[in-house]
Backbone as ProteinMPNN parsed JSONL, in Angstrom:
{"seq_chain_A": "XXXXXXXXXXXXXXXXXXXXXXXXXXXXXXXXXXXXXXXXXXXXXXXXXXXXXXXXXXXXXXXXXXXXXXXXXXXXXXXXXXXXXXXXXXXXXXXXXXXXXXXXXXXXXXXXXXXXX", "coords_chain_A": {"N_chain_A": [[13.191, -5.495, 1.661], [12.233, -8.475, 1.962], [13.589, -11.468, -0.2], [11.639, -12.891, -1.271], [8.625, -11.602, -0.99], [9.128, -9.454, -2.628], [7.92, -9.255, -5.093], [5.228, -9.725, -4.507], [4.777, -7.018, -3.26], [5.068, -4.871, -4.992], [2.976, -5.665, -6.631], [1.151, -4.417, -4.741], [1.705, -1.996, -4.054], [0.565, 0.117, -4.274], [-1.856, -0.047, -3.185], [-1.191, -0.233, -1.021], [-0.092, 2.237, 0.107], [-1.852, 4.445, -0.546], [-3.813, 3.234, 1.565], [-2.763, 3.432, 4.189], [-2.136, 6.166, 4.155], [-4.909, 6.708, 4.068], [-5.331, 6.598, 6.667], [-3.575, 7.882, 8.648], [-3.742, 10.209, 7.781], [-1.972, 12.076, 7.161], [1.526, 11.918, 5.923], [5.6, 11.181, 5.899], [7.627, 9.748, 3.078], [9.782, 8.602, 5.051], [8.687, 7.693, 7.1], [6.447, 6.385, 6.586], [7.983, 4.168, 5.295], [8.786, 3.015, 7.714], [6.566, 2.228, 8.945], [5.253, 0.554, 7.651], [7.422, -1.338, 7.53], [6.98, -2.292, 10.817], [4.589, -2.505, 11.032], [4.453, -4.956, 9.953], [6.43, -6.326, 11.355], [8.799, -6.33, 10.459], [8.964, -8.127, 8.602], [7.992, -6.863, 5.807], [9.674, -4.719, 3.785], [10.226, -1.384, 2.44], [11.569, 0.058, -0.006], [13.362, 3.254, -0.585], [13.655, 3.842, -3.226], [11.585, 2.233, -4.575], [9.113, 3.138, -3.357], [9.174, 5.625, -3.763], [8.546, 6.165, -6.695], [6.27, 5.723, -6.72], [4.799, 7.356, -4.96], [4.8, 9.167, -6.659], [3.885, 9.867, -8.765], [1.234, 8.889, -7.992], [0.751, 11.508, -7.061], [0.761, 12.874, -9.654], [-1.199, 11.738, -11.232], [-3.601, 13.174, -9.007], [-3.795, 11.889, -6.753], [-2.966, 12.204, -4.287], [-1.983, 14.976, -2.563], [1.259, 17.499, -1.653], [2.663, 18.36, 0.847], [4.907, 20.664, 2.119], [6.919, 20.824, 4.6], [9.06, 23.041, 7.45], [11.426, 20.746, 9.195], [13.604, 20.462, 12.343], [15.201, 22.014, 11.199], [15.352, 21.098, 8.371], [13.894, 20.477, 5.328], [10.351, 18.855, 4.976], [8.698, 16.507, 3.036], [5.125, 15.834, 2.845], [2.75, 13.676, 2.278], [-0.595, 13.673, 1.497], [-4.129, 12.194, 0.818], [-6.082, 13.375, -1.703], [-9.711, 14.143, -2.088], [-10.049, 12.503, -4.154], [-8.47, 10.698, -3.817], [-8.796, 9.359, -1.384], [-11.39, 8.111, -2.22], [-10.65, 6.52, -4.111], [-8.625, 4.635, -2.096], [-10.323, 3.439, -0.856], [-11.943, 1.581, -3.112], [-9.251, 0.119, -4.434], [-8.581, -1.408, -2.022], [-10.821, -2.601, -1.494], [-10.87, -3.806, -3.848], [-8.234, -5.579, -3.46], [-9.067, -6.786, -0.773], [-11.027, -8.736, -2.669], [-9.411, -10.101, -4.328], [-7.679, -11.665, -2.608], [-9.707, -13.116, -1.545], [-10.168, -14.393, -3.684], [-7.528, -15.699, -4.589], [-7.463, -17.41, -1.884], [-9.493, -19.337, -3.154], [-8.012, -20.425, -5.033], [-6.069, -21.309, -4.382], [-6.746, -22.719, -1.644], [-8.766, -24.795, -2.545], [-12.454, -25.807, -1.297], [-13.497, -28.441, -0.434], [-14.517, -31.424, -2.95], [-17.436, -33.031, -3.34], [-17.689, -36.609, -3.413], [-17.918, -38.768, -6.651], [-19.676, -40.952, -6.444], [-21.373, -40.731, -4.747]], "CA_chain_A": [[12.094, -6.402, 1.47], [12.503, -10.19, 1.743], [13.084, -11.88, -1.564], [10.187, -14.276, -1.332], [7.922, -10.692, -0.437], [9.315, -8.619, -3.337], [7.144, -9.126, -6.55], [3.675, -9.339, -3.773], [4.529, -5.908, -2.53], [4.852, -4.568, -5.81], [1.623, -4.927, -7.509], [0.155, -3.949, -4.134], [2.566, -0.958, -3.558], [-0.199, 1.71, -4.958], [-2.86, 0.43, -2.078], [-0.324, -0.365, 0.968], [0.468, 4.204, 0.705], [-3.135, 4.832, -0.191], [-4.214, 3.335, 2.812], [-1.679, 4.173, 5.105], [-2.583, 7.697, 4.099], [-6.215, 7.223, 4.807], [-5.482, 5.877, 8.426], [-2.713, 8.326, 9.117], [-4.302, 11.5, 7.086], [-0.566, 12.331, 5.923], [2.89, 11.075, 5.851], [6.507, 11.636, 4.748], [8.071, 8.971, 3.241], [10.436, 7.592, 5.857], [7.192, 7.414, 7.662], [5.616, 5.232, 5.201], [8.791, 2.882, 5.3], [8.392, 2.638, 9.013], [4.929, 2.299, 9.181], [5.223, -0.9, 7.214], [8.61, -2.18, 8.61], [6.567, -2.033, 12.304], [3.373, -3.347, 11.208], [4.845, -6.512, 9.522], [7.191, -7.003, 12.138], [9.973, -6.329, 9.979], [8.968, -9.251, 7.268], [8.171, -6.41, 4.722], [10.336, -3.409, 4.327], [10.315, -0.726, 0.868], [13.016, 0.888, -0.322], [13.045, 4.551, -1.38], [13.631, 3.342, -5.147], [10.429, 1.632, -4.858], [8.359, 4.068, -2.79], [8.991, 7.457, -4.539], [8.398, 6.349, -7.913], [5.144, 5.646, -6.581], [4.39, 8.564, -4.363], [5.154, 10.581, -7.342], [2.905, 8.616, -9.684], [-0.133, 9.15, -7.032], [0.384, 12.922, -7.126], [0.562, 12.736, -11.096], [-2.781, 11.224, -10.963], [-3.998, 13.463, -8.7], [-4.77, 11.211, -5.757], [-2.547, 12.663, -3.328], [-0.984, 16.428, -2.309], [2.071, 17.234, -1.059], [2.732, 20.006, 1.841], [6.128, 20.975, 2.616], [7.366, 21.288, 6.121], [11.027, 22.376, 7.881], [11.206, 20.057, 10.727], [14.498, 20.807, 12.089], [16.325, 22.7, 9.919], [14.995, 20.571, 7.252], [12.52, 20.726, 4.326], [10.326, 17.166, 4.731], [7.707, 16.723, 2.421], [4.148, 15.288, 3.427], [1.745, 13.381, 1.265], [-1.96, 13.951, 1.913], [-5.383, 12.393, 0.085], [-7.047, 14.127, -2.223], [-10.565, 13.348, -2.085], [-10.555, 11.702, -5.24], [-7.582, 9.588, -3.83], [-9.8, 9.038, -0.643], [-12.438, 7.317, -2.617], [-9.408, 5.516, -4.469], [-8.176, 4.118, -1.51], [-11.54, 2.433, -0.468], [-11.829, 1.122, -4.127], [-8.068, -0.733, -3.646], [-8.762, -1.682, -0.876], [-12.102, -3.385, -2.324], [-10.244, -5.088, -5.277], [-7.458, -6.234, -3.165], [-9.715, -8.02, -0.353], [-11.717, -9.786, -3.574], [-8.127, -10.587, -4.869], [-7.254, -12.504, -1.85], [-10.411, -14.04, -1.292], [-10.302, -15.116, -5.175], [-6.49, -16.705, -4.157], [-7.687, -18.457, -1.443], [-10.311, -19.801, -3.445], [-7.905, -21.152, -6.114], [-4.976, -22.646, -3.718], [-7.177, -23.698, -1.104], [-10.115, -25.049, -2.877], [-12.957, -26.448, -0.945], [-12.918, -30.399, -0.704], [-15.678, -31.785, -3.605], [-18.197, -34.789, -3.086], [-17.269, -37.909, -4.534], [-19.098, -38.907, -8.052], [-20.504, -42.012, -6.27], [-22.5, -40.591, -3.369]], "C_chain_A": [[12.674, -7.799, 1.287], [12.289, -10.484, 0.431], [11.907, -12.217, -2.281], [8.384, -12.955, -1.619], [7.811, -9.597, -1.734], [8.138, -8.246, -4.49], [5.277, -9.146, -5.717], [3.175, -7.966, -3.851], [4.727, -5.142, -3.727], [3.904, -4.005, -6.84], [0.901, -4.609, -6.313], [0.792, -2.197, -3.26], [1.484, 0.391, -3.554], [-1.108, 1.476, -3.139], [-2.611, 0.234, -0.991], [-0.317, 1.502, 1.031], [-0.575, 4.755, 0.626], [-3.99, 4.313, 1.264], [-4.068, 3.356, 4.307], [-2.266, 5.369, 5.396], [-4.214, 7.928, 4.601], [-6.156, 6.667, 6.073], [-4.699, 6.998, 8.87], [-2.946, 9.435, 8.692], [-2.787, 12.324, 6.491], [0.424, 11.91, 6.648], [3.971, 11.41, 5.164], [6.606, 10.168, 4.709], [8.755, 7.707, 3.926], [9.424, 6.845, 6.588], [6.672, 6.248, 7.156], [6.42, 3.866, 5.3], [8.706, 2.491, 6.339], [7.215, 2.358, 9.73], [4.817, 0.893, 8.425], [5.87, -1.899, 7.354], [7.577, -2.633, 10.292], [5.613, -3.053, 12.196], [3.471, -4.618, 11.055], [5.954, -6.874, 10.416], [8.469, -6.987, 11.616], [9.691, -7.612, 8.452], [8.55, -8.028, 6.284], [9.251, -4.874, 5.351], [10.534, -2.586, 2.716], [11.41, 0.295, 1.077], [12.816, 2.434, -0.987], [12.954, 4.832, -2.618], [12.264, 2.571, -5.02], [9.204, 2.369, -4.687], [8.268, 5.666, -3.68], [8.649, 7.689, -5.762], [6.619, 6.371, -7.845], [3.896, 6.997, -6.215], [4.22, 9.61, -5.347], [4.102, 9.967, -8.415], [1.517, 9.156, -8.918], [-0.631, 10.815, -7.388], [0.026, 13.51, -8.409], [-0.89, 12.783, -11.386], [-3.546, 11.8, -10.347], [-4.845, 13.189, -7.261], [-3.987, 11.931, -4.57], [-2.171, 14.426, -3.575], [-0.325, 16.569, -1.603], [1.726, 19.012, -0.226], [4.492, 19.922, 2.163], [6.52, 21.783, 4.068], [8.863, 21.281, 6.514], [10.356, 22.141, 9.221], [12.753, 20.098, 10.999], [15.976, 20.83, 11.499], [16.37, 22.288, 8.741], [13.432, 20.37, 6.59], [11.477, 19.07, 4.399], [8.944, 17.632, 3.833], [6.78, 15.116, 2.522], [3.428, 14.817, 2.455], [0.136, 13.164, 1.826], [-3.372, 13.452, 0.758], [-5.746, 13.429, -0.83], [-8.758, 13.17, -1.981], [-11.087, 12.265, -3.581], [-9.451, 10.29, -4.69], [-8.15, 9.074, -2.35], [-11.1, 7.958, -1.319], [-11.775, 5.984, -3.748], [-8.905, 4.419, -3.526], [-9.358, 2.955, -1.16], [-11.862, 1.72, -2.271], [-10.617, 0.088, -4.211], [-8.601, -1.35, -2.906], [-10.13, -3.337, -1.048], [-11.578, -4.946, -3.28], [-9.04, -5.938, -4.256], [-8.298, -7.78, -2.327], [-9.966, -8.887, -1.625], [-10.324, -10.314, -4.26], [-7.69, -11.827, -3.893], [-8.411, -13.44, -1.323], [-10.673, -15.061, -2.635], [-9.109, -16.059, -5.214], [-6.852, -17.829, -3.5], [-8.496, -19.722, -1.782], [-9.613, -20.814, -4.774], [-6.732, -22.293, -5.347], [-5.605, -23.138, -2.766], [-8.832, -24.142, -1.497], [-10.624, -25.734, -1.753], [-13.06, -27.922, -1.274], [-14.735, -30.882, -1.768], [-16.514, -33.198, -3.017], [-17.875, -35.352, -3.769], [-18.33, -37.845, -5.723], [-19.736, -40.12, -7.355], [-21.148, -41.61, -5.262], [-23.875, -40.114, -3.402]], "O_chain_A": [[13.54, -8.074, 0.456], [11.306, -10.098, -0.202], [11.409, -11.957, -3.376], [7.361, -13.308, -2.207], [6.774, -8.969, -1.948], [7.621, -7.142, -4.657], [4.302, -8.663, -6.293], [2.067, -7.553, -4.192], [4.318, -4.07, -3.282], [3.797, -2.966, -7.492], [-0.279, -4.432, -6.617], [0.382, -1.58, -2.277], [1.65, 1.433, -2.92], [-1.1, 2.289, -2.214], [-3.356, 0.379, -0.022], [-0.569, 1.999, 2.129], [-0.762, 5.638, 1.464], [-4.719, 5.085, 1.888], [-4.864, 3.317, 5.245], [-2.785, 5.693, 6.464], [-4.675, 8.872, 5.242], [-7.22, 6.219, 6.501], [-5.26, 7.339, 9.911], [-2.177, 10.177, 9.303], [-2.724, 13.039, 5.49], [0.327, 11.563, 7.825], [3.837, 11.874, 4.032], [6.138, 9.385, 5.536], [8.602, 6.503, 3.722], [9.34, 5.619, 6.666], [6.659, 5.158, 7.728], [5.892, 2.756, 5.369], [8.484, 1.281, 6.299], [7.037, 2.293, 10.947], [4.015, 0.131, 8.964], [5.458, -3.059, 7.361], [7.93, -3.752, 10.663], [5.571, -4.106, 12.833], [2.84, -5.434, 11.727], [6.468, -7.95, 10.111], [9.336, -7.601, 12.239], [10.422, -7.669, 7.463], [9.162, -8.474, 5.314], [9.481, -4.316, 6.424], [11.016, -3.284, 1.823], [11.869, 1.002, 1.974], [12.037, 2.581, -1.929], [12.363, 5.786, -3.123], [12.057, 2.312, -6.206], [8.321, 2.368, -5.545], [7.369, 6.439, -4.009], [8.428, 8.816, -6.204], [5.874, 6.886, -8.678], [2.854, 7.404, -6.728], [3.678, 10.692, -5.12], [3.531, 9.317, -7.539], [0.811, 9.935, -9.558], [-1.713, 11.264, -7.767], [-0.789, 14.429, -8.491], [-1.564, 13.759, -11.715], [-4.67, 11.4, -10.652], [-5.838, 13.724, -6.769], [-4.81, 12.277, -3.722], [-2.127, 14.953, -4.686], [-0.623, 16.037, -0.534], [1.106, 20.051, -0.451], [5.04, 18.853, 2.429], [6.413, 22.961, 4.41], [9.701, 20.405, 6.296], [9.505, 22.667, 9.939], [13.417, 19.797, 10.008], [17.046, 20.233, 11.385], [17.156, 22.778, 7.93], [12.321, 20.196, 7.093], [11.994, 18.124, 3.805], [8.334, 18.699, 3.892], [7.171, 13.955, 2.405], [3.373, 15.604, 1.51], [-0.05, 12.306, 2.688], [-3.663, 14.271, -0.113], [-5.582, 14.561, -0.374], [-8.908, 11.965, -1.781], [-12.09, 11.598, -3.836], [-9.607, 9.134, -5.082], [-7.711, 7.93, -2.226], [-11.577, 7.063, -0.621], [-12.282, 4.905, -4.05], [-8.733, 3.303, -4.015], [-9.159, 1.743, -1.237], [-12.228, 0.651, -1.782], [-11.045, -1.05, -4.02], [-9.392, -2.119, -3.453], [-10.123, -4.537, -0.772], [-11.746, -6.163, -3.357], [-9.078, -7.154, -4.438], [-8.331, -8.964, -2.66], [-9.169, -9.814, -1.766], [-10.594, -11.334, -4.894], [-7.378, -12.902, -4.404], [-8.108, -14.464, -0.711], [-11.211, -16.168, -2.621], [-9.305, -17.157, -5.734], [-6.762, -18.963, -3.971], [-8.431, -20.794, -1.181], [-10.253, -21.667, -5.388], [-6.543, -23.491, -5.553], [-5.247, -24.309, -2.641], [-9.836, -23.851, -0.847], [-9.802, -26.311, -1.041], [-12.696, -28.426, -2.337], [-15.851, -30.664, -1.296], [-16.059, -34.143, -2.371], [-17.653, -34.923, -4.901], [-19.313, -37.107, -5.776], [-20.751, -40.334, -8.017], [-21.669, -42.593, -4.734], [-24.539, -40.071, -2.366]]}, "name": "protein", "num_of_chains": 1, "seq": "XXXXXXXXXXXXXXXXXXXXXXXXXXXXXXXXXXXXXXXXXXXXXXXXXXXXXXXXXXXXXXXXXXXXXXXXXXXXXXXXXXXXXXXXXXXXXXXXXXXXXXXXXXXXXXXXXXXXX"}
């Protein structure tokens, strides 16, 4: 992850894999890192120390389930919605837009009328 990128992708780490997961209906990890490397063109990129504490956090909570698959010759493990983490994701998703429309609203304010007009 780019320096400048780090502390963004952070507090939005929970609803970048929740809604990954509801576009992609499940995912392993590497997946997840490449799925966000791709989309951003390479300007973001998460690290497996950042990602798994998360993934594992989700399942805690109950928003996701995991499935275990050997793909060959190896065990990968899948993360899948729950429907409570389905109605999570659209919630995120919710707060984030109003987050960024509440930013734009504080660094690019609209221009005021003068006091003499």
């Amino acid at each position: 992850m780019k320096s400048g990128n780090q502390e963004f992708i952070r507090g939005t780490l929970k609803t970048i894999v929740l809604q990954l997961l509801a576009q992609q209906g499940r995912m392993y990890g590497y997946e997840i890192t490449q799925a966000v490397e791709e989309r951003t063109a390479g300007e973001l990129t998460l690290t497996f120390g950042a990602l798994y504490p998360v993934l594992h956090k989700l399942v805690e909570e109950g928003l996701l389930i995991t499935h275990t698959q050997e793909v060959d010759g190896r065990l990968r493990k899948y993360y899948q919605l729950t429907p409570v983490g389905s109605e999570t994701a659209i919630e995120k998703l919710g707060e984030f837009d109003r987050f960024v429309q509440l930013m734009r609203l504080i660094l690019n304010p609209a221009p005021t009328a003068s006091l003499g007009q």
